[in-house]
N, C-alpha and C positions, 0 to 999 in steps of 0.2 A: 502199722497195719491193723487193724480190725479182726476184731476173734467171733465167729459167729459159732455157736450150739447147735448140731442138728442131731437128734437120735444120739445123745450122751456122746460124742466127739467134736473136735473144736475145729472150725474152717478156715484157715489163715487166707487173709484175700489182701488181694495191694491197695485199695482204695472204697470207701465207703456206696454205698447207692448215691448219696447225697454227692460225694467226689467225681463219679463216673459221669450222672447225670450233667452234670458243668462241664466233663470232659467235651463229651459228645456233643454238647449245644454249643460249645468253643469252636469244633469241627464244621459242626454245621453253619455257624456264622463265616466261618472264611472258605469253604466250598460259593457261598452266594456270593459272598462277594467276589470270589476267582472270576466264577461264571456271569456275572452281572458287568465288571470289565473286560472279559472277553467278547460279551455281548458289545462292548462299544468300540474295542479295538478291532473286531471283524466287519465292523459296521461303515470306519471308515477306512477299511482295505481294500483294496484291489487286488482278489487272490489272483485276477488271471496271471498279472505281473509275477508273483510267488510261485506258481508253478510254471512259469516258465523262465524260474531262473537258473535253473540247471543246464537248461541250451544259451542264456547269454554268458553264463559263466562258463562254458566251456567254448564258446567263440571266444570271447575278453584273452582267455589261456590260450587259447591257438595263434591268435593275433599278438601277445604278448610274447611269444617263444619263437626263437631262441632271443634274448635280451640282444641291445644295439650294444658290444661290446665296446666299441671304438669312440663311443659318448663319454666313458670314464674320463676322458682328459677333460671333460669341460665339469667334471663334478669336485674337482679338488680343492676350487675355494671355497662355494658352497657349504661341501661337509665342516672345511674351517672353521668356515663363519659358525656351521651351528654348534661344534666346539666350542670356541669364544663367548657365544651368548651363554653356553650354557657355563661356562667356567665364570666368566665374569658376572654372571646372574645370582651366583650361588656364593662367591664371594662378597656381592655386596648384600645378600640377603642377610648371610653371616654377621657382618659389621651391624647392620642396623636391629637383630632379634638376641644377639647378648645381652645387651641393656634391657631392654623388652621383656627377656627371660627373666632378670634378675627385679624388675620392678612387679612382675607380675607372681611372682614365688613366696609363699607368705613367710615363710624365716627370712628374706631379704627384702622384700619390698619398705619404703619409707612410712609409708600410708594404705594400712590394706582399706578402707575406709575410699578413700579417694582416689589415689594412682593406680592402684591393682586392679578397680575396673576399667580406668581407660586404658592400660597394658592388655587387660583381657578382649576389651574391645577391638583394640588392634590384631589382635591374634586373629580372633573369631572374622572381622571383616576379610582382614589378607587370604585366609583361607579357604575362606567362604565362594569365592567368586574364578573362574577356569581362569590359566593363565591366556588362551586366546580370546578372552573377554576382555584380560586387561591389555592385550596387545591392539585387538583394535578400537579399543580407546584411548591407549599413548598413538595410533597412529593420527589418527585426527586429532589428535595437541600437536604433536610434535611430527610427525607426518611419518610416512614408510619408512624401513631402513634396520640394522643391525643394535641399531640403539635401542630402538623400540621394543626389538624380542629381549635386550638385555634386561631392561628395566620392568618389565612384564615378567620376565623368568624371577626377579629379585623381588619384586611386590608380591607373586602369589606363593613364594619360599620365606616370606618372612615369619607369620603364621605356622607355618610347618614347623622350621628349626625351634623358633623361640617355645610352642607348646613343648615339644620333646623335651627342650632344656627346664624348662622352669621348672618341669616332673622330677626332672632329675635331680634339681637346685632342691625340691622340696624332701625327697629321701636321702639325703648326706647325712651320714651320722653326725649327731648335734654333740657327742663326746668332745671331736678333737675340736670344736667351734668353743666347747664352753671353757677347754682347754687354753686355745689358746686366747680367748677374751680374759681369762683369770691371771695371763701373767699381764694385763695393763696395756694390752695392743689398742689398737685404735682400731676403728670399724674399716677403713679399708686394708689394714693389715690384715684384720681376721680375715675379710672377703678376701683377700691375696693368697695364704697361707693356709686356711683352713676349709673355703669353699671350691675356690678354682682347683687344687690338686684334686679333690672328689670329683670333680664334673667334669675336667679336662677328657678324659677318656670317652664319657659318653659325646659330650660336646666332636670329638674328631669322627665317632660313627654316625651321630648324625650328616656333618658335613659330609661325608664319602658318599652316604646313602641317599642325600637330597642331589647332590651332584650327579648320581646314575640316575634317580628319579629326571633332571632334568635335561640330560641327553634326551632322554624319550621326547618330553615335553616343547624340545627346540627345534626336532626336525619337523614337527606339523607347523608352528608359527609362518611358515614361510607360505604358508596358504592362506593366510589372512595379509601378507605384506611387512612380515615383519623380519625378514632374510631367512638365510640358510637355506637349508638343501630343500626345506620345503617350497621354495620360491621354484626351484628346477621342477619337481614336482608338480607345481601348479600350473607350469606353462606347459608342461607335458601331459597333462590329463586336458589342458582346452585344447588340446590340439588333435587328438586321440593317438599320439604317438606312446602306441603302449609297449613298444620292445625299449623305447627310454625309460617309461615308466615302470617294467619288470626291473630293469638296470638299477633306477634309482632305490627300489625296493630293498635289491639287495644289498647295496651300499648300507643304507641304512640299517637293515639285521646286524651287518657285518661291525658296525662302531656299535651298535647297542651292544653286539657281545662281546667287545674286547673294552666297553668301559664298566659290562660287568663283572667281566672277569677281574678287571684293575682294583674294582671297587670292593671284589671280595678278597682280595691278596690284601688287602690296606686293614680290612675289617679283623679279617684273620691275625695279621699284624700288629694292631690295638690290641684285639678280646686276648 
């Protein structure tokens, strides 16, 4: 802080004229630019829509209640299915981002020179792109169906787990590694012995945590064709049957918070 003299006393201030001056012209460059895309966002709105969305939203509600309670019989595979994508998604995500993890980790990788960017690459593209992006482009390879959300669920969680891990692979204490490289092990003994017990733990919080991540992530797929409960969903919003659609809604709360809850009794369990 800056000591300034005035009339034989010292003025302790937090920031120079010179520092202040840059504050405020900081300020003022992102006020313009707020107001300069708010000037384009309002430009191509249609407020009348906006404020009259307090009377559609409260028709949508009146028309939605009391939910068609007697629908639940037909949502029982559904929810299944998006179970299954998301459990079989996240397991094979799993399988293919440990190695991934480990080539991209610079205490393990063969070649950080060459392999570690195209592990990195890997990361960065899987993650980079929604998983109903990649759904419906497995559907047109491979066409509609519970395949398609699975393997969508597993391409955009590969990226996810393997970044988390390879962070982890890269703060292992190098103690017990150089430990146990000094009695004569071999490189995949040490990797057995001195890395996987380190990272095993974080390795199952990721898993639990990608797996609640992807419950969310499986019941919209089915709005693009890719099953699950979002498929019931979709045929219940073209049709305007909204006391299904309140129904489905709730369904859906209803598994996101008992695979939250699972997922934090596991987490708890691990830490």
């Amino acid at each position: 802080m800056p000591v300034l003299e005035r009339a034989g006393m010292q003025i302790w201030r937090r920031r120079t004229g010179r520092d202040s001056l840059i504050r405020w012209f900081g300020w003022l460059i992102g006020v313009a630019v707020f107001v300069y895309c708010w000037q384009i966002i309002s430009a191509s709105t249609t407020w009348f829509f906006v404020w009259d969305a307090p009377r559609i939203a409260n028709d949508i509600w009146t028309r939605a209640t009391p939910p068609r309670w007697e629908y639940i019989t037909q949502l029982g595979r559904p929810i299944w299915d998006t179970l299954n994508i998301a459990t079989l998604g996240t397991l094979i995500a799993l399988c293919l981002a440990v190695p991934v993890a480990f080539l991209a980790a610079r205490n393990t990788t063969p070649s950080a020179l060459f392999i570690r960017p195209v592990a990195l690459l890997i990361i960065v593209s899987t993650r980079s792109i929604n998983s109903l992006i990649w759904a419906l482009l497995l559907i047109a390879i491979i066409g509609p169906g519970v395949f398609a959300g699975v393997i969508a669920i597993a391409i955009r969680s590969i990226g996810f787990c393997a970044k988390l891990l390879y962070e982890a692979i890269e703060e292992i204490d190098s103690g017990q590694v150089e430990a146990i490289t000094a009695t004569g092990a071999s490189r995949w003994q040490v990797m057995a012995y001195g890395i996987v017990p380190q990272v095993l733990p974080a390795f199952a919080g990721i898993a639990v945590f990608r797996w609640d991540i992807n419950i969310r992530e499986s019941t919209v797929l089915g709005l693009v064709g890719a099953g699950g409960i979002g498929l019931q969903l979709s045929a219940s919003l073209n049709v305007l049957a909204w006391p299904q659609v309140s129904l489905i809604l709730i369904v859906i709360l209803v598994a996101v918070l008992i695979s939250e809850l699972v997922s934090a009794k596991v987490r708890g369990a691990i830490i």
